[in-house]
ROTITI-287519 format. One record per residue (C-alpha): residue number from 1; residue in three letters; z, y, x. Coordinates in Angstrom, 1 decimal. Layout:
% residues N
rec pos:NUM; code:ALA; Z:Z; Y:Y; X:X
...
***
This chain:
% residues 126
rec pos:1; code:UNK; Z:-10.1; Y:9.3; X:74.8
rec pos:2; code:UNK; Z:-8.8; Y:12.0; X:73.1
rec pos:3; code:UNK; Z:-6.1; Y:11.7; X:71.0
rec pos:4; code:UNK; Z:-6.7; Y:12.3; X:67.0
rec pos:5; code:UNK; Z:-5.8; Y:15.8; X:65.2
rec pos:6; code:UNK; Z:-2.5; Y:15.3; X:63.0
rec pos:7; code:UNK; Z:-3.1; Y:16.1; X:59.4
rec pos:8; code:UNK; Z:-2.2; Y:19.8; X:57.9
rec pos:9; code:UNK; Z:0.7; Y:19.7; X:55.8
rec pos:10; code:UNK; Z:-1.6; Y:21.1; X:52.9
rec pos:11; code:UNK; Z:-3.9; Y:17.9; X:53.1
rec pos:12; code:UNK; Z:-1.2; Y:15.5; X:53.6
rec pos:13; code:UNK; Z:0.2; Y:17.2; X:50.1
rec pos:14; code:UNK; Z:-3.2; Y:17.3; X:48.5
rec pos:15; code:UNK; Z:-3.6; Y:13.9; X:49.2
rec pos:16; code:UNK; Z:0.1; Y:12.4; X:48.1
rec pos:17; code:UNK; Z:-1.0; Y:14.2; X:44.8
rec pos:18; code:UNK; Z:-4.5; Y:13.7; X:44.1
rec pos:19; code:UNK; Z:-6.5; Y:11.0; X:46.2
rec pos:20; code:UNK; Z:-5.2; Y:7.6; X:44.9
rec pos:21; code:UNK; Z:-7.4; Y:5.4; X:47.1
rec pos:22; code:UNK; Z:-10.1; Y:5.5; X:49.6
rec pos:23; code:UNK; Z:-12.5; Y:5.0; X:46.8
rec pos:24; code:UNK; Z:-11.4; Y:8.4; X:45.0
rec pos:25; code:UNK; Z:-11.5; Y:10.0; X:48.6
rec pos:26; code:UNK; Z:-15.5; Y:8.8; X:49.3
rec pos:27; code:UNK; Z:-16.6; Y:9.6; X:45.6
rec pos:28; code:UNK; Z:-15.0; Y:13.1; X:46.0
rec pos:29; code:UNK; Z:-16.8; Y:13.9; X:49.4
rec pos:30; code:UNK; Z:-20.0; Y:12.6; X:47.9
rec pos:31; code:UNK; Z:-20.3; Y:14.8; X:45.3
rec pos:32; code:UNK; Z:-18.9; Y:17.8; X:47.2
rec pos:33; code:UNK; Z:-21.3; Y:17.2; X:50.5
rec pos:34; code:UNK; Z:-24.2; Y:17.6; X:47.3
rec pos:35; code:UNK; Z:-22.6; Y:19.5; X:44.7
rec pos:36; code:UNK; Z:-25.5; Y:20.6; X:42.8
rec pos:37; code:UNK; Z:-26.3; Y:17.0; X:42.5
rec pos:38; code:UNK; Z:-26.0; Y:14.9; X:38.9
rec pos:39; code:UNK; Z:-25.5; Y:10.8; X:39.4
rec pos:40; code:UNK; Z:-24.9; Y:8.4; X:37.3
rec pos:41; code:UNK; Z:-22.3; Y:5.4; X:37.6
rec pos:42; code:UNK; Z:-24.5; Y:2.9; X:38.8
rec pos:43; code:UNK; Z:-25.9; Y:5.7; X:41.4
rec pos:44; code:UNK; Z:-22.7; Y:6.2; X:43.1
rec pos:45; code:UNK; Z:-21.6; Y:2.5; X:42.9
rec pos:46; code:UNK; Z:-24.5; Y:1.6; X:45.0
rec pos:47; code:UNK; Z:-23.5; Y:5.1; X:47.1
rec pos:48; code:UNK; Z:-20.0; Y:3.1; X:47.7
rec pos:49; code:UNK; Z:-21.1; Y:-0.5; X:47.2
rec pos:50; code:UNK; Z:-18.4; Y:-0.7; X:44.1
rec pos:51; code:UNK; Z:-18.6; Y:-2.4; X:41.2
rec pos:52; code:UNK; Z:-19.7; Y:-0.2; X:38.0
rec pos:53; code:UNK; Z:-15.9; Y:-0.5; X:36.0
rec pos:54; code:UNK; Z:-14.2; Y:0.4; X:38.9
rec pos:55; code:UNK; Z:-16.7; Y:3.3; X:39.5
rec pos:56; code:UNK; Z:-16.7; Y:4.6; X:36.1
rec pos:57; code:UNK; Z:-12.6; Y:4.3; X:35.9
rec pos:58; code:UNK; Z:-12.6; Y:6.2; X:39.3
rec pos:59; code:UNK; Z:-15.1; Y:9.0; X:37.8
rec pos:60; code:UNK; Z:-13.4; Y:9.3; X:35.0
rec pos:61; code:UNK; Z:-9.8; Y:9.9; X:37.3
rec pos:62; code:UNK; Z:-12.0; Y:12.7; X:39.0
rec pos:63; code:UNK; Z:-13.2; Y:14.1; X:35.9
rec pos:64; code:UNK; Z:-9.3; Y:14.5; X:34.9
rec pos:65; code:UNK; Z:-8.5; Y:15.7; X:37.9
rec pos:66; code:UNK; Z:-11.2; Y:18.6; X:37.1
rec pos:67; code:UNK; Z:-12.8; Y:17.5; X:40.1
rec pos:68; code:UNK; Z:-15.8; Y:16.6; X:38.6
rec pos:69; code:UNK; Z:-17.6; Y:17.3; X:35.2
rec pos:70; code:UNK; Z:-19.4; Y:14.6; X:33.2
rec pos:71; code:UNK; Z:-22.2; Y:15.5; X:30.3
rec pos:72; code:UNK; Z:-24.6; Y:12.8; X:28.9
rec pos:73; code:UNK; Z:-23.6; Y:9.4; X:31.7
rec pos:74; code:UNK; Z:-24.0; Y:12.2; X:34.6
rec pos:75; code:UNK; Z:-21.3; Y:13.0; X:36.8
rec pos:76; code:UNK; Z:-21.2; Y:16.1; X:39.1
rec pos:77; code:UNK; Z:-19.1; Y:18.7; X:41.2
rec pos:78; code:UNK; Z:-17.3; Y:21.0; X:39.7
rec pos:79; code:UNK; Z:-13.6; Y:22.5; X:40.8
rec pos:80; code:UNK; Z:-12.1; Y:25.8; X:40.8
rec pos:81; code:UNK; Z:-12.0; Y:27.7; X:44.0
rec pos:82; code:UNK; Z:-8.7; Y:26.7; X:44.7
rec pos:83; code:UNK; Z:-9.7; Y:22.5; X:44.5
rec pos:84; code:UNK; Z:-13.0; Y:23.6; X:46.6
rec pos:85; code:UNK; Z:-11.4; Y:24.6; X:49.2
rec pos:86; code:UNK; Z:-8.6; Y:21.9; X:49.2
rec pos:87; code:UNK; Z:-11.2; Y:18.8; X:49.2
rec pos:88; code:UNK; Z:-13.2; Y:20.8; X:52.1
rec pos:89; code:UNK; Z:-10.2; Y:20.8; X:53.9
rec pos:90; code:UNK; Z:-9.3; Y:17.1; X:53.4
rec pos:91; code:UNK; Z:-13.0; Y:16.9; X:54.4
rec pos:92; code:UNK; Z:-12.3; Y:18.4; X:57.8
rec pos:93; code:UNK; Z:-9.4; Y:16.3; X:58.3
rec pos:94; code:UNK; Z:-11.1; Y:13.1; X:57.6
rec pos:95; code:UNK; Z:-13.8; Y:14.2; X:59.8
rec pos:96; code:UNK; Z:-11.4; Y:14.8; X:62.6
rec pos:97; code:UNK; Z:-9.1; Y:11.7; X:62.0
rec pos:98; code:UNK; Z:-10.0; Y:8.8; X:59.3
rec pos:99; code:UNK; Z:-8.2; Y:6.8; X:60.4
rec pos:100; code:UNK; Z:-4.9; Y:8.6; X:59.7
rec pos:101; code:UNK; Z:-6.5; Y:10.0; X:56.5
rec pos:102; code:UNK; Z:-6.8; Y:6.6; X:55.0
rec pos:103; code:UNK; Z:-3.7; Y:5.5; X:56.5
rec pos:104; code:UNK; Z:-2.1; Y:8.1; X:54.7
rec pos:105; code:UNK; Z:-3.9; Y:6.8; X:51.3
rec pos:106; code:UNK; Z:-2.6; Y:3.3; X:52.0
rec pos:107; code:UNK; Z:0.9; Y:4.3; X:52.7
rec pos:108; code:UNK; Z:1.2; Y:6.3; X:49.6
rec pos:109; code:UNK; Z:-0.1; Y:4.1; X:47.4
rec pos:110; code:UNK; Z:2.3; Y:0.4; X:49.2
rec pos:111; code:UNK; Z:5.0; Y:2.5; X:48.4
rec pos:112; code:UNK; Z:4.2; Y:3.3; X:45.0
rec pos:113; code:UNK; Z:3.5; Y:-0.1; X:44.0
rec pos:114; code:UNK; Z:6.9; Y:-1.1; X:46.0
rec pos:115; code:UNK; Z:8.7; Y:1.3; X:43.4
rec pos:116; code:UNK; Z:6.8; Y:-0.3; X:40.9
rec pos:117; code:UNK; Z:7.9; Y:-3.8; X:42.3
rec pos:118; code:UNK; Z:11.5; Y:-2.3; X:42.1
rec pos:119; code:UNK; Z:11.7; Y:-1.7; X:38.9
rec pos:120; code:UNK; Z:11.5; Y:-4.7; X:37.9
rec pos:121; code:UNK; Z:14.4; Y:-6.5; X:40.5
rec pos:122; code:UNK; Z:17.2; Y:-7.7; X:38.7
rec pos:123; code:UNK; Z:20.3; Y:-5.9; X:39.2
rec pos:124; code:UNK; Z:23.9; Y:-7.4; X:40.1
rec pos:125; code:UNK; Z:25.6; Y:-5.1; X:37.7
rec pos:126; code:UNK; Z:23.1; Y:-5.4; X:34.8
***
């Protein structure tokens, strides 16, 4: 068995800054593998078998991000050039290794929460 690709630098980075969770990560490739199409919450929470909040907080992220444009409930694809061709490429890497792709999601975000969790550690000298 082969052993899987390691991530690009650029993905790795794309990904530290702009793909919170898994959930983000599959809604972004769903919409870019069918960019001309419009969907609705409740579409792509059955697309993801999520819950309706969590999918409209999660559209909404993308939506912030500029990854996606929302007009009247309907979601859809729409980056700049430059996000395009970032998300294709996290695409490819995904493709090629998901497992470290998703790895990389969960690290990122245990050790944000552990910061989190550290804020809030008393302190000997305070």
């Amino acid at each position: 068995m082969s052993q899987p690709r390691s991530i690009p630098d650029d993905v790795t980075r794309f990904v530290l800054t702009s793909v919170p969770s898994v959930p983000h990560l599959e809604a972004m490739l769903l919409f870019h593998r069918e960019p001309s199409v419009r969907r609705t919450v409740a579409e792509v929470a059955r697309a993801l078998y999520l819950q309706d909040r969590a999918v409209t907080e999660l559209l909404q992220s993308l939506c912030s991000a500029r990854i996606l444009a929302c007009e009247d409930e309907r979601y859809w694809y729409a980056p700049d050039e430059t996000l395009v061709a970032s998300v294709e490429r996290l695409e490819q890497a995904y493709r090629e290794n998901l497992v470290g792709v998703t790895n990389l999601i969960h690290d990122a975000t245990q050790k944000s929460a552990l910061r989190f969790a550290d804020a809030f550690k008393w302190r000997k000298d305070s």
